[in-house]
C-alpha positions as semicolon CSV with decimal commas, in nm:
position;residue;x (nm);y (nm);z (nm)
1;X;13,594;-5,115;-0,616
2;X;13,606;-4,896;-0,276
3;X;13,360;-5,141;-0,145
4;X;13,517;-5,407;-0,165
5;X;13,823;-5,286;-0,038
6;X;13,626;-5,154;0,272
7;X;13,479;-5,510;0,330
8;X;13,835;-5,645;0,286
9;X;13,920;-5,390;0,565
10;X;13,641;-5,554;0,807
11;X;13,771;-5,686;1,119
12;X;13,592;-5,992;1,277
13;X;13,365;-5,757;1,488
14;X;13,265;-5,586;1,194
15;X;13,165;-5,889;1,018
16;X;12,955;-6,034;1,296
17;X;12,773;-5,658;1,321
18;X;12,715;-5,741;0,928
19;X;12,608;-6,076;0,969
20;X;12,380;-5,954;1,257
21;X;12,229;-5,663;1,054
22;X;12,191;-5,866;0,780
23;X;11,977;-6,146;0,954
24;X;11,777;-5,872;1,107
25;X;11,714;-5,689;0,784
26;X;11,609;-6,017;0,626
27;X;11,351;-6,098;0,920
28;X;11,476;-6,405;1,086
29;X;11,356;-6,224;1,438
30;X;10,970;-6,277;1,318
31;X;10,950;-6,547;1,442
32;X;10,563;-6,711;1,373
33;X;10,391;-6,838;1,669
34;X;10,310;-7,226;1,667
35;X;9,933;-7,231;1,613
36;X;9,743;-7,508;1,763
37;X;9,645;-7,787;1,521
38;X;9,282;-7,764;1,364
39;X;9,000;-7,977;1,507
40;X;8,786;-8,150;1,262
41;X;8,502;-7,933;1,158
42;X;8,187;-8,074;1,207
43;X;7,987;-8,124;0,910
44;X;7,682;-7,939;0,818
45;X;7,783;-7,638;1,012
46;X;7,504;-7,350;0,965
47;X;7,657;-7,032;0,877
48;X;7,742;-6,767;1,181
49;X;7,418;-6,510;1,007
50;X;7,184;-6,826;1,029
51;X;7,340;-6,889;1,393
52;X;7,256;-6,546;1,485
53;X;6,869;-6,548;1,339
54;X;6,820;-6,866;1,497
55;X;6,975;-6,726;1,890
56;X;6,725;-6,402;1,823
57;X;6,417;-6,625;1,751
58;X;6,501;-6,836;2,067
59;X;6,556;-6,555;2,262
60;X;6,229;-6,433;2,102
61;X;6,021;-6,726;2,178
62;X;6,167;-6,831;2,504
63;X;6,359;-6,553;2,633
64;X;6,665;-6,793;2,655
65;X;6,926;-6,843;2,490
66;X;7,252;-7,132;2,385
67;X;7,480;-7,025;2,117
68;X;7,722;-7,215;1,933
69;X;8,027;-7,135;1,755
70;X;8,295;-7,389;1,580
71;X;8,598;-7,234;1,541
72;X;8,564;-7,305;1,166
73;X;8,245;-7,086;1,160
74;X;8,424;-6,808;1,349
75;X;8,697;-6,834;1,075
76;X;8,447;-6,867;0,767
77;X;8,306;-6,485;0,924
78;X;8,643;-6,361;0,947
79;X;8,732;-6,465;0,619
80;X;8,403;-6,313;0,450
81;X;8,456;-5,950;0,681
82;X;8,847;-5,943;0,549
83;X;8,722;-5,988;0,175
84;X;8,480;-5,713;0,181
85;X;8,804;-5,511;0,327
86;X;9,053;-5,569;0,082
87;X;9,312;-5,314;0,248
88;X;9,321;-5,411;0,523
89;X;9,605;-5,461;0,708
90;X;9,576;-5,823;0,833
91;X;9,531;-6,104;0,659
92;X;9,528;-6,479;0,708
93;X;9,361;-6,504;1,047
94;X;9,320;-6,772;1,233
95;X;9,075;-6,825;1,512
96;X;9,086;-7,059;1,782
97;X;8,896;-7,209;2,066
98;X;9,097;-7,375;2,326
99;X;9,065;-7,439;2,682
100;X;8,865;-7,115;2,785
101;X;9,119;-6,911;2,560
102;X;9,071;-6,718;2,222
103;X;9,358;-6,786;2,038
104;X;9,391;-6,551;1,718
105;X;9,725;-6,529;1,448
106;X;9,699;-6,307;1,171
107;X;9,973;-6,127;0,985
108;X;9,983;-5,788;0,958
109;X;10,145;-5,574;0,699
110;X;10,377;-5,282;0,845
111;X;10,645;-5,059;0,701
112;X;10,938;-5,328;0,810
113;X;10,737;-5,605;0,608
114;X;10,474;-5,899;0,732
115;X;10,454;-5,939;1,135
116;X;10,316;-6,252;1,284
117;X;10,003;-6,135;1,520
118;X;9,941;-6,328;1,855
119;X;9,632;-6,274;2,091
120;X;9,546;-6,488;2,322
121;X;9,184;-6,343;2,519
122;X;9,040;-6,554;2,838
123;X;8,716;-6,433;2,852
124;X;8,453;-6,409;3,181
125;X;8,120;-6,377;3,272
126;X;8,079;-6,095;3,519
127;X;7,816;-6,140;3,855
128;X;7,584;-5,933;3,648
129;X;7,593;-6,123;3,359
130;X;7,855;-5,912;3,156
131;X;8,170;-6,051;2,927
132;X;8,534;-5,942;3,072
133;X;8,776;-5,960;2,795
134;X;9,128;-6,054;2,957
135;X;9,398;-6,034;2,720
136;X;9,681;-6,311;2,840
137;X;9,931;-6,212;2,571
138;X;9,940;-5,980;2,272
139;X;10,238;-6,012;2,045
140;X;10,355;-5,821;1,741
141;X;10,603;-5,967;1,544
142;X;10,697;-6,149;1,861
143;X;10,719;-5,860;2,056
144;X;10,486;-5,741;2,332
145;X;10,171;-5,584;2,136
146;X;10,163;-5,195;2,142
147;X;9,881;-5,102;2,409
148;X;9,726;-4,890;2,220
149;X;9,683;-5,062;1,895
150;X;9,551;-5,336;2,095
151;X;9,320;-5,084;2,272
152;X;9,179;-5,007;1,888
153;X;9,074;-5,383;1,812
154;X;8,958;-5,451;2,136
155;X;8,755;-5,141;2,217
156;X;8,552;-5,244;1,869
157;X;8,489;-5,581;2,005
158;X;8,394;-5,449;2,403
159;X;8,130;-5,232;2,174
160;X;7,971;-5,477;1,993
161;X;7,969;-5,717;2,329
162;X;7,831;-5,452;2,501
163;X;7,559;-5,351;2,281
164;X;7,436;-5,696;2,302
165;X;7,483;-5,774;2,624
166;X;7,327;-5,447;2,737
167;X;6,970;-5,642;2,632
168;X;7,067;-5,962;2,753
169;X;7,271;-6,143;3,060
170;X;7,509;-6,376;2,975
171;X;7,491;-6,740;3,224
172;X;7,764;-6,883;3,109
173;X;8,072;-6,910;2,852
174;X;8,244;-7,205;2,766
175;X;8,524;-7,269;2,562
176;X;8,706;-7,615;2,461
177;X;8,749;-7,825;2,167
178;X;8,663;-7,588;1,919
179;X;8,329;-7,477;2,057
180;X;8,279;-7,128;2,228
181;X;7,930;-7,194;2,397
182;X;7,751;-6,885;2,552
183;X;7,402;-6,899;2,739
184;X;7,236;-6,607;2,812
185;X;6,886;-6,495;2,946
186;X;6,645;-6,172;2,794
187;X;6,699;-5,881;3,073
């Protein structure tokens, strides 16, 4: 009974602060980002393993080197990485190659519920045949990205880049329509 005579009591600013609170608390402010649409997958895509063995027995044989991603095989590895980790914290990435950008979404589970995950990366290829990562934008829950959990996910990637790249120089990166395309030479 005293609450209701205490919203009765509830002048007009007091019901917008509700109304505000109350939108908040439900999670209208995360927002999702608008994901590009999905290219066709090609058909008959080799898995990103048998991608892999095949680039090591080129660069093997010939010292050279052209590998080839679909964005659908870069999700189908995501996918199968995330099920062998069932707590993790993200789920439902998606992966992304558009105009030499790495689009990624996710959502990631956090004490004030699900946030949408943004990160865009425009990646390089250094004069000695290296891979800058350049993150363009990083959001959390449509906020700017904390630096230092971005500094977590990308200092795992910039390890496992580096450990390859540390045998072999990279030529050349390309990314449209789906395809990341990286050539690369034996050291």
């Amino acid at each position: 009974m005293r609450t209701t005579l205490a919203l009765r009591r509830l002048s007009r600013w007091g019901w917008l602060v509700l109304f505000v609170v109350l939108l908040l608390g439900c999670g209208w402010w995360r927002r999702i980002p608008a994901t590009p649409a999905p290219l066709p997958t090609p058909t008959a895509l080799p898995s990103p393993e048998a991608v892999l063995k095949d680039a090591a027995q080129q660069l093997q044989t010939t010292g050279q080197v052209e590998l080839r991603f679909h964005e659908s095989q870069a999700n189908a590895y995501v996918q199968k990485v995330l099920a062998k980790q069932p707590d993790a914290p993200v789920r439902e990435v998606a992966v992304y190659f558009r105009d030499g950008r790495i689009l990624a979404y996710a959502t990631m589970d956090s004490p004030l519920g699900p946030l949408a995950v943004e990160v865009v990366v425009v990646p390089t290829v250094t004069e000695d045949g290296q891979i800058d990562l350049q993150v363009e934008k990083a959001t959390l829950g449509g906020m700017s990205m904390p630096q230092s959990l971005l500094n977590d996910y990308l200092g795992q990637l910039d390890q496992a880049l580096n450990t390859w790249v540390a045998r072999y120089a990279v030529d050349s990166l390309e990314i449209a329509d789906g395809w990341l395309v990286v050539r690369a030479h034996r050291r």
